[in-house]
TORDOBA-201756 format. One line per field, with one value per atom (N, C-alpha, C): chain; x, y, z; residue number from 1. Coordinates in steps of 0.1 Angstrom, whole numbers. Layout:
kette = (A/...);
px = (X/...);
py = (Y/...);
pz = (Z/...);
nr = (NUM/...);
% end
This chain:
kette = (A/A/A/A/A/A/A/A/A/A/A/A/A/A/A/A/A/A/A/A/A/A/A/A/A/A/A/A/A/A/A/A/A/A/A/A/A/A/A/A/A/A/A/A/A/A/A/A/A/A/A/A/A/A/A/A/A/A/A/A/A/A/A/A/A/A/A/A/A/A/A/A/A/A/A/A/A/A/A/A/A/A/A/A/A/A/A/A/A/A/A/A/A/A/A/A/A/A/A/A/A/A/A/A/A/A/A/A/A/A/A/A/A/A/A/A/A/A/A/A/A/A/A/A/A/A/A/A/A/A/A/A/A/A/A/A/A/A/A/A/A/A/A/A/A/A/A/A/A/A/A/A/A/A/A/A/A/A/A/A/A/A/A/A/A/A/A/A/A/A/A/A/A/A/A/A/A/A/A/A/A/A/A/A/A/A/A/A/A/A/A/A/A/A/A/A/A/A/A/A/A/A/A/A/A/A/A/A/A/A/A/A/A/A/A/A/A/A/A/A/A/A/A/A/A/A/A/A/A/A/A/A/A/A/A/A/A/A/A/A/A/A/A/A/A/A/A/A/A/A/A/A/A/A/A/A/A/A/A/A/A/A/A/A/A/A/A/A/A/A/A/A/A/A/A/A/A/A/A/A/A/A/A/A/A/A/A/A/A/A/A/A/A/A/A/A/A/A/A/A/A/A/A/A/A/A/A/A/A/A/A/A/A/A/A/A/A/A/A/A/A/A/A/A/A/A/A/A/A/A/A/A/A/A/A/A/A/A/A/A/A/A/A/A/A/A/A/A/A/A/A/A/A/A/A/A/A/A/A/A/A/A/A/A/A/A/A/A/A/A/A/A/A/A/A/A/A/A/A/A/A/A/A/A/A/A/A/A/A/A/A/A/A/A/A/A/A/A/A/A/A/A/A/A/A/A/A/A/A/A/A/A/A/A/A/A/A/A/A/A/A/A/A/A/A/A/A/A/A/A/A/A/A/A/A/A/A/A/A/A/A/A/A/A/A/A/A/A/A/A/A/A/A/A/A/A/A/A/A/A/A/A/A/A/A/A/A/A/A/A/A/A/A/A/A/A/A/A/A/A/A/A/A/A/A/A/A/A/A/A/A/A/A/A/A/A/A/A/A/A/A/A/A/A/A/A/A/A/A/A/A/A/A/A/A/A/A/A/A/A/A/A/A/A/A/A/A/A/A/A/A/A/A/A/A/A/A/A/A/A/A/A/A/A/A/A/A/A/A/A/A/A/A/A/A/A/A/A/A/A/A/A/A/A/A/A/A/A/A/A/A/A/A/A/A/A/A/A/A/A/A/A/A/A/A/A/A/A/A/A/A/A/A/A/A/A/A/A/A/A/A/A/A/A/A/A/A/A/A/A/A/A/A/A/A/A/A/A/A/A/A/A/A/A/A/A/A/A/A/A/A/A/A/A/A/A/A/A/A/A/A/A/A/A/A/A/A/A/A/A/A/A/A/A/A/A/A/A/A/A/A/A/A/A/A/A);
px = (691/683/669/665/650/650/660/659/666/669/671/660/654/639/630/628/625/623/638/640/643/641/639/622/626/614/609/597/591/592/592/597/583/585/579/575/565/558/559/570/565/560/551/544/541/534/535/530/521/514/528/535/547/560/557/565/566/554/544/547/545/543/558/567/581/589/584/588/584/572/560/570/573/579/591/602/615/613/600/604/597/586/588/596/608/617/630/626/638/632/620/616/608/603/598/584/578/562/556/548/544/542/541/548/536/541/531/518/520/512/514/505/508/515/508/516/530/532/552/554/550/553/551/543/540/557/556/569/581/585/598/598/585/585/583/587/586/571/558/548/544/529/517/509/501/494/482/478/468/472/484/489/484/490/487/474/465/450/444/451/448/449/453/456/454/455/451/446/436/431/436/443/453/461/471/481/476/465/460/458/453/453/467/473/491/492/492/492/487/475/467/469/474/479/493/500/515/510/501/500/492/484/476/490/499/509/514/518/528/512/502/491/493/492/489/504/517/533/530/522/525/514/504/491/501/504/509/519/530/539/534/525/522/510/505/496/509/522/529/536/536/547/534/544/539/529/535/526/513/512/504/489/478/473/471/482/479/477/481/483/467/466/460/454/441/436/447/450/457/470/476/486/487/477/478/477/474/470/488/492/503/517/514/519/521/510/501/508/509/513/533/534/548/554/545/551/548/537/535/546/553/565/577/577/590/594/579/573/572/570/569/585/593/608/612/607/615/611/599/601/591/605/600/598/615/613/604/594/585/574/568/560/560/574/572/570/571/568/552/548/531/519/524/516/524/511/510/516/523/535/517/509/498/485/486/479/464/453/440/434/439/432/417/412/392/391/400/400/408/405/410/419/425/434/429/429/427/434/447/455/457/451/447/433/419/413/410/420/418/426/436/440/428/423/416/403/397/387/398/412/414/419/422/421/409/399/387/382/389/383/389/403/412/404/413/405/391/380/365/374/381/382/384/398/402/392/385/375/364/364/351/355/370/380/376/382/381/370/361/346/341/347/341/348/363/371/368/362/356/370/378/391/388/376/371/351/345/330/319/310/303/290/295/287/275/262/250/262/255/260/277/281/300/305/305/313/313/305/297/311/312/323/339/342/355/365/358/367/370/360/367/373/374/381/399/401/410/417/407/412/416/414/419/428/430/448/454/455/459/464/458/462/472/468/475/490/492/505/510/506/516/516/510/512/526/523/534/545/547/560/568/562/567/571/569/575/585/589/595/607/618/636/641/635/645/652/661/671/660/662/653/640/637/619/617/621/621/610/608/591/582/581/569/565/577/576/568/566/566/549/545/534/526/527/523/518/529/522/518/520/509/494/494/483/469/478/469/471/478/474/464/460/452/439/438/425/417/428/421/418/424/415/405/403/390/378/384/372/370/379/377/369/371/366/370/365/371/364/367/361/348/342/333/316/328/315/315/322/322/312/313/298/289/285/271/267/273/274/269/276/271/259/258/246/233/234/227/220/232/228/219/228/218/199/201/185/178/186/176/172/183/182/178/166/165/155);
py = (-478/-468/-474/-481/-487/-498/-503/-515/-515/-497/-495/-493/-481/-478/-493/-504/-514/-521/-520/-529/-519/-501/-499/-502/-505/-503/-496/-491/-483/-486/-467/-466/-468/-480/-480/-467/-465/-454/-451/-447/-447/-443/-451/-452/-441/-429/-419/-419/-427/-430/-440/-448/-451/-437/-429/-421/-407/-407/-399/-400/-415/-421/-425/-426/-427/-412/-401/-388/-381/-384/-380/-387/-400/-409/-399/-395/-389/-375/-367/-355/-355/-362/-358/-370/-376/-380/-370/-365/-353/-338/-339/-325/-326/-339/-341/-339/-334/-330/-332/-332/-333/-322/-319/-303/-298/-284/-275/-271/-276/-276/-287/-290/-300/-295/-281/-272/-271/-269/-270/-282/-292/-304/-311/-308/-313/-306/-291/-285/-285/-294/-305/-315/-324/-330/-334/-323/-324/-327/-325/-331/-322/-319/-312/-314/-306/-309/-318/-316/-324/-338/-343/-357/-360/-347/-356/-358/-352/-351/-363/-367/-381/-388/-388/-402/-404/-390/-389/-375/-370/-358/-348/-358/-350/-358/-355/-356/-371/-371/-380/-399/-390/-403/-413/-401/-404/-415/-409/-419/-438/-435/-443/-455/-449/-458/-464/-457/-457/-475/-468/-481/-494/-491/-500/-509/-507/-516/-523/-519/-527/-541/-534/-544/-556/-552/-560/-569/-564/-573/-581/-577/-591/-598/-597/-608/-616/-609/-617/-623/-622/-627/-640/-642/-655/-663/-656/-666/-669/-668/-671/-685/-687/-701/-710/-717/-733/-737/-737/-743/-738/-722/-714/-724/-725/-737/-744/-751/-760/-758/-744/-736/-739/-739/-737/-724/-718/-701/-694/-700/-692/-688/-704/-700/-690/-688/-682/-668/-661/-650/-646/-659/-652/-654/-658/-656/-643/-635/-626/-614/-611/-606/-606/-615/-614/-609/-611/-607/-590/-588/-576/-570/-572/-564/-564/-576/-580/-566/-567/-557/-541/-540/-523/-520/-527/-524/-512/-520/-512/-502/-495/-481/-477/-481/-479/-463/-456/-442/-433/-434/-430/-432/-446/-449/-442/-439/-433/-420/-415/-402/-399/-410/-415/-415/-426/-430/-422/-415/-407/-413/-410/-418/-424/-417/-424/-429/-439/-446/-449/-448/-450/-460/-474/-493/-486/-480/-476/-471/-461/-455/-457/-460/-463/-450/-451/-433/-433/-425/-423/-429/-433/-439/-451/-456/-471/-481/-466/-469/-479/-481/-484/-501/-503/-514/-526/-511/-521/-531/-524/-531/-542/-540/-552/-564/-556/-568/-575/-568/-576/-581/-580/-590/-604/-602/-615/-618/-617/-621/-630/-626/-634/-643/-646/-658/-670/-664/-671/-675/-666/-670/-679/-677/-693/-703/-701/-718/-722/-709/-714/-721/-714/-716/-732/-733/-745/-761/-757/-764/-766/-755/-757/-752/-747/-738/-727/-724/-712/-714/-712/-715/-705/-706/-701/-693/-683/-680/-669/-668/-658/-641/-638/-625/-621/-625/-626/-630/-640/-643/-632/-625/-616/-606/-606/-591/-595/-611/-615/-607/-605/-596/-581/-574/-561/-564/-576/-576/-578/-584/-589/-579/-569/-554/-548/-546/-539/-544/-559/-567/-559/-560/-553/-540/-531/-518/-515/-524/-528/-532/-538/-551/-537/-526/-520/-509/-502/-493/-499/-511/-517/-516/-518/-518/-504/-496/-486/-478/-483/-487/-488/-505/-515/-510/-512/-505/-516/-533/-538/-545/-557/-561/-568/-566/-573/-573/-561/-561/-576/-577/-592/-593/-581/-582/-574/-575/-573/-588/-595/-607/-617/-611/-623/-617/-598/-598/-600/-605/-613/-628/-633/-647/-647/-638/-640/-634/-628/-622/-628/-635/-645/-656/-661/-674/-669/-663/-654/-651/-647/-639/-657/-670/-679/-690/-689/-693/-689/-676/-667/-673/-674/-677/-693/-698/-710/-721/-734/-740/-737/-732/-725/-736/-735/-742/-733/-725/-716/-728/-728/-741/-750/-756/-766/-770/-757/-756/-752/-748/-744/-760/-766/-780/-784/-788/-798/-792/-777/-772/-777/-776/-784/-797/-799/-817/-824/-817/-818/-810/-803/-795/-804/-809/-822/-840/-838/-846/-852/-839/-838/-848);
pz = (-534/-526/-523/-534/-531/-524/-518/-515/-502/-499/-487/-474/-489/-482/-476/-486/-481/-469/-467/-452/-442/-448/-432/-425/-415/-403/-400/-396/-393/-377/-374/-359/-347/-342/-330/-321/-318/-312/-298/-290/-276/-271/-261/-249/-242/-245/-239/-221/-220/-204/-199/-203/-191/-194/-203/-200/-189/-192/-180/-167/-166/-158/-143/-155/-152/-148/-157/-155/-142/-139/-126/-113/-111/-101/-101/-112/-109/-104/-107/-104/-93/-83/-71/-64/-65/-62/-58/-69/-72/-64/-61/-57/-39/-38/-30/-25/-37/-37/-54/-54/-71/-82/-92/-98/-98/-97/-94/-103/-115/-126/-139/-145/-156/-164/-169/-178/-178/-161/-161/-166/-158/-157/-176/-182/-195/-205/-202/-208/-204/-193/-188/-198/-201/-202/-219/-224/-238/-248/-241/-248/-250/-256/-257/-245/-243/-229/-232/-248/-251/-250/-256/-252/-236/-227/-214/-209/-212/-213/-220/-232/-236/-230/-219/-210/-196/-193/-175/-176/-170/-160/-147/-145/-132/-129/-117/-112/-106/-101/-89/-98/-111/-121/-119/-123/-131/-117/-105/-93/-90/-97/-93/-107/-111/-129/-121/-117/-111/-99/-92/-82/-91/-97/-105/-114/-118/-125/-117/-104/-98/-87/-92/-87/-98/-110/-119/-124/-119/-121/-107/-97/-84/-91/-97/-101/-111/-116/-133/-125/-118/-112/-104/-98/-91/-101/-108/-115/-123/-124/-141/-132/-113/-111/-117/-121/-125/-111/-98/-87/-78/-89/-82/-84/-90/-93/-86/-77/-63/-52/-54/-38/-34/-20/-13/-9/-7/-6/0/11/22/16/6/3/-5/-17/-26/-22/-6/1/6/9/16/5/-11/-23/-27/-27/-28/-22/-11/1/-4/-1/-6/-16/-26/-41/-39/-30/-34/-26/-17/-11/-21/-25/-33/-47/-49/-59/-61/-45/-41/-38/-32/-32/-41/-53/-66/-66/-59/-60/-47/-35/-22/-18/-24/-23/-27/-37/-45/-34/-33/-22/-9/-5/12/9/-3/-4/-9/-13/-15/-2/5/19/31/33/48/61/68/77/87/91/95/88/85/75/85/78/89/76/83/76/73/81/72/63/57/49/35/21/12/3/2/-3/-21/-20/-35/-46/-44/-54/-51/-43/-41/-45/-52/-56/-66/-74/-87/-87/-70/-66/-61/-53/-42/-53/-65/-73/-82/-81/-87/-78/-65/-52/-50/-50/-45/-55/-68/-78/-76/-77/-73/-60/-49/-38/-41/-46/-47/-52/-59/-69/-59/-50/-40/-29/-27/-15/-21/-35/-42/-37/-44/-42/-25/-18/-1/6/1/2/0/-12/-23/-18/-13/-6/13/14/25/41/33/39/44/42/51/50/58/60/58/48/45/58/60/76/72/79/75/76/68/67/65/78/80/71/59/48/37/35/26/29/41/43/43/39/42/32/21/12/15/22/30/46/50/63/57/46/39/33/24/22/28/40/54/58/58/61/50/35/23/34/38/37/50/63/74/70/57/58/46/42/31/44/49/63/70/78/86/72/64/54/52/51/52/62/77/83/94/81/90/87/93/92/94/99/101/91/87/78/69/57/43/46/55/57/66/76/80/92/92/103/96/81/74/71/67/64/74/86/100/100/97/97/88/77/66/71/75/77/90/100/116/107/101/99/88/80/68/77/85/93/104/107/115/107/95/91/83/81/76/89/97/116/116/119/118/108/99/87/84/89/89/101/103/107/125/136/148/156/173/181/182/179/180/175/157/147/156/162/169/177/188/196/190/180/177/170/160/158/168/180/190/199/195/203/196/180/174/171/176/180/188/202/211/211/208/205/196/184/173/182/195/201/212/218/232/233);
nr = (1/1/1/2/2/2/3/3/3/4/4/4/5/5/5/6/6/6/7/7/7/8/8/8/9/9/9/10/10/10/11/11/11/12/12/12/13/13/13/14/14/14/15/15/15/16/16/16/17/17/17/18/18/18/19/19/19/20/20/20/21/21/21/22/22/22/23/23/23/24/24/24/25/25/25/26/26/26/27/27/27/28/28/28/29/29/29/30/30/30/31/31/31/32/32/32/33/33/33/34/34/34/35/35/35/36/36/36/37/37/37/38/38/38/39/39/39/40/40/40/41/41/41/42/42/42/43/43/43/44/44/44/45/45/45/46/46/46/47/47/47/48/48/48/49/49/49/50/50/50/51/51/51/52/52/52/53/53/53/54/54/54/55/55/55/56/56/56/57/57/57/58/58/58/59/59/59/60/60/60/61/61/61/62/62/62/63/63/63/64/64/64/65/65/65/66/66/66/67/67/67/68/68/68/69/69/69/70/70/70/71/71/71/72/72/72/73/73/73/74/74/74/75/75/75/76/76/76/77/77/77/78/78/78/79/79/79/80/80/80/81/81/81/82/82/82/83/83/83/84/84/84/85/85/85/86/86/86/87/87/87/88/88/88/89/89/89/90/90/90/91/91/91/92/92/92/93/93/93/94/94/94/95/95/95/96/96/96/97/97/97/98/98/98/99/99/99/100/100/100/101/101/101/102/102/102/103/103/103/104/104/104/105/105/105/106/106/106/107/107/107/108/108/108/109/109/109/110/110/110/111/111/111/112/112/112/113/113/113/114/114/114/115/115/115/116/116/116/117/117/117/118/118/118/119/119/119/120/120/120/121/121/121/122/122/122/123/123/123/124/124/124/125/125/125/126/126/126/127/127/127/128/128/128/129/129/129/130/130/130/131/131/131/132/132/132/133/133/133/134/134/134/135/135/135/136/136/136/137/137/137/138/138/138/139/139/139/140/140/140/141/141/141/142/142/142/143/143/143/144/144/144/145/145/145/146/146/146/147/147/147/148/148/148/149/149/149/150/150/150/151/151/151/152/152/152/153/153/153/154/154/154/155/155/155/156/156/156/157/157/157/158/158/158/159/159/159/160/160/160/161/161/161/162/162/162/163/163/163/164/164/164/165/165/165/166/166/166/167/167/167/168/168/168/169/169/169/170/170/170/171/171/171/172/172/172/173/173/173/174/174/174/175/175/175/176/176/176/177/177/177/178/178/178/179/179/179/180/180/180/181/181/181/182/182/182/183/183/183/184/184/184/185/185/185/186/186/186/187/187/187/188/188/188/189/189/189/190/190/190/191/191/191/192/192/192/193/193/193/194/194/194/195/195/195/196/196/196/197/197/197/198/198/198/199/199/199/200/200/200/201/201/201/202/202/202/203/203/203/204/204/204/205/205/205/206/206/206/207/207/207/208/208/208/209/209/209/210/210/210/211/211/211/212/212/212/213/213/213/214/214/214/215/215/215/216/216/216/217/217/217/218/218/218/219/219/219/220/220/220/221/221/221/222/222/222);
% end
């Protein structure tokens, strides 16, 4: 008997915020709107209400936790290839971009029932809050390297804002996804790469530097 007690284990604790979190996604999957109260929604869901107060404040949280994971599985997903490292800014933008579709799939249904069939790029939604400050953290990282590497050009003022022109691609390329109807998302895919080959033209070296270069020249040269 003592030596049963011994080798049992003590039971692992479950995760009350992914269970929250998991229960929230099924029942407005299942219902089509979000529950009318925590209080229902906590005594579905078998807890204390104080538990769910331990962890989130409202509905809007439970959301914003919900998108915040699947931010943090596409980061951890491309920093984990072996080649990410060598990538190139742009590439590591349109790594980025891909993983993050690859990644919303799994809970597309959830999502279209999330984002507004008219999405307005100026405006950040509430449950994307807590994305967008871990976008723009990543992102600087990338735009040092670009910067440093000289894959994109340090311009008066205009560089300062390349991380919210980029955010706004972010919110344009999950708008267009939701969407897209055609086979394997195959023109989200196409506006992904017209669009990061596009925003690193822009920011990069253009015929524009070009002329001001040679306008410069000439003026040191007259």
């Amino acid at each position: 008997m003592e030596q049963a007690t011994a080798n049992k284990k003590p039971r692992t604790k479950a995760d009350p915020t992914k269970k929250i979190k998991e229960t929230y996604i099924n029942y407005v999957l299942e219902n089509g709107s979000k529950p009318a109260s925590i209080f229902k929604f906590v005594k579905e869901l078998k807890i204390k209400e104080a538990v769910f107060y331990d962890h989130f404040n409202s509905f809007e949280n439970v959301e914003r936790a919900i998108w915040e994971d699947l931010f943090s599985q596409t980061v951890s997903a491309i920093k984990s290839d072996a080649v990410y490292d060598e990538y190139s800014s742009r590439e590591k933008l349109l790594a980025f971009f891909y993983t993050w579709i690859e990644t919303l799939k799994s809970e597309r249904s959830f999502i279209l029932q999330s984002v507004p069939k008219k999405m307005k790029p100026e405006f950040t939604p509430y449950y994307l809050e807590g994305v967008r400050t871990g976008f723009k953290e990543w992102i600087a990282e990338v735009l040092l390297e670009a910067k440093e590497t000289e894959e994109v050009l340090v311009r008066p003022i205009v560089s300062d804002r390349y991380d919210d022109a980029i955010w706004l691609q972010f919110l344009f390329i999950l708008g267009f996804w939701t969407k897209d109807d055609s086979k394997g998302f195959e023109k989200t895919d196409a506006a992904i790469e017209k669009s990061v080959n596009l925003a690193f033209d822009l920011m990069g070296r253009g015929p524009l530097d070009a002329m001001v270069d040679f306008g410069k020249f000439l003026f040191q040269n007259r």
